[in-house]
N, C-alpha and C positions, 0 to 999 in steps of 0.2 A: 600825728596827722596834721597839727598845726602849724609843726615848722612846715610840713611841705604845702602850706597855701590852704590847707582844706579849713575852708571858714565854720563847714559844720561839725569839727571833728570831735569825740567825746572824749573828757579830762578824766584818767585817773589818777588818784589819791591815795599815797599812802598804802601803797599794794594791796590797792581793791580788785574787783573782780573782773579780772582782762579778758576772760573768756568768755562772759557776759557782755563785756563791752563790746569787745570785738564782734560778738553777732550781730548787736544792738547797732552798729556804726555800718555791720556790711547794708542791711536794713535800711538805713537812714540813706547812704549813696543812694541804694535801689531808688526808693521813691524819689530822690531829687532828680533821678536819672528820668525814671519812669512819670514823672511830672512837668519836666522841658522835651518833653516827647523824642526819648532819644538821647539828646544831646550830655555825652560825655563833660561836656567841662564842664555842665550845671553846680557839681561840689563848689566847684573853685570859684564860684560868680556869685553863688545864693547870697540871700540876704540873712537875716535873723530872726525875720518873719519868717521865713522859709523853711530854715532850718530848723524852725522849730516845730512849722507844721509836719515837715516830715519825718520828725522822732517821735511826734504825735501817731501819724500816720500807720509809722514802724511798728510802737508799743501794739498799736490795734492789733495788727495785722502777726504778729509774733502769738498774742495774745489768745487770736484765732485759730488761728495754724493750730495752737498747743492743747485747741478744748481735748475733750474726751465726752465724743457722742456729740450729739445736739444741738446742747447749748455750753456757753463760755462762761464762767462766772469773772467778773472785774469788781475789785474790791478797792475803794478809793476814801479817803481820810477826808470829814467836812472842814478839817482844820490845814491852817499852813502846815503844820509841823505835827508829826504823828507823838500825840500824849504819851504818859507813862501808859505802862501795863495793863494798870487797874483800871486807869480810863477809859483805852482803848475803844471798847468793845462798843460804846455810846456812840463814838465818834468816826464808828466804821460801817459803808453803807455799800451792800453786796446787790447789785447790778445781774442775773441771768440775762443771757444775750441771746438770740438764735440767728445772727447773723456779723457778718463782718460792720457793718455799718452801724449797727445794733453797739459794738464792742468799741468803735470810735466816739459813738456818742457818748458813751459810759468814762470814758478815758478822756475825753474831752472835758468834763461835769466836773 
């Protein structure tokens, strides 16, 4: 997506996961769509703050979509970089949601 101009488009690596990314990326348009009211070329003009609020955005909103019942659980790491194994479990803090906004804020944290 980057050679064709798209400033927000997501990199894969080393053949990761294209089918995740590609839902993650159609996501990501949406909201830049859905955030310039409309406006089709928003991909192509965002900025970096932009793009980033709207993979922000996308994660929620995927995130949502995908509960089962109720509530969403979001499970986010207090560290840059997720610990070995055994650490893990200290360093991981499990967010219940009962709304889309609820799941932004948690993914936002």
């Amino acid at each position: 997506f980057r050679e064709a101009g798209l400033l927000c488009g997501l990199t894969q690596h080393e053949g990761g996961p294209c089918g995740v990314l590609a839902a993650v990326q159609a996501f990501v348009i949406r909201q830049l769509i859905l955030d310039a009211d409309g406006d089709h070329s928003a991909p192509l003009t965002c900025t970096r703050e932009q793009a980033g609020a709207a993979l922000v955005s996308a994660l929620a909103t995927i995130i949502w979509n995908a509960r089962v019942g109720r509530l969403a659980s979001v499970v986010v790491c207090r560290r840059a970089e997720l610990p070995p194994l055994r650490e893990a479990a200290d360093e991981l803090l499990k967010t219940e949601c009962n709304s889309l906004d609820a799941v932004l804020a948690a993914v936002q944290s």
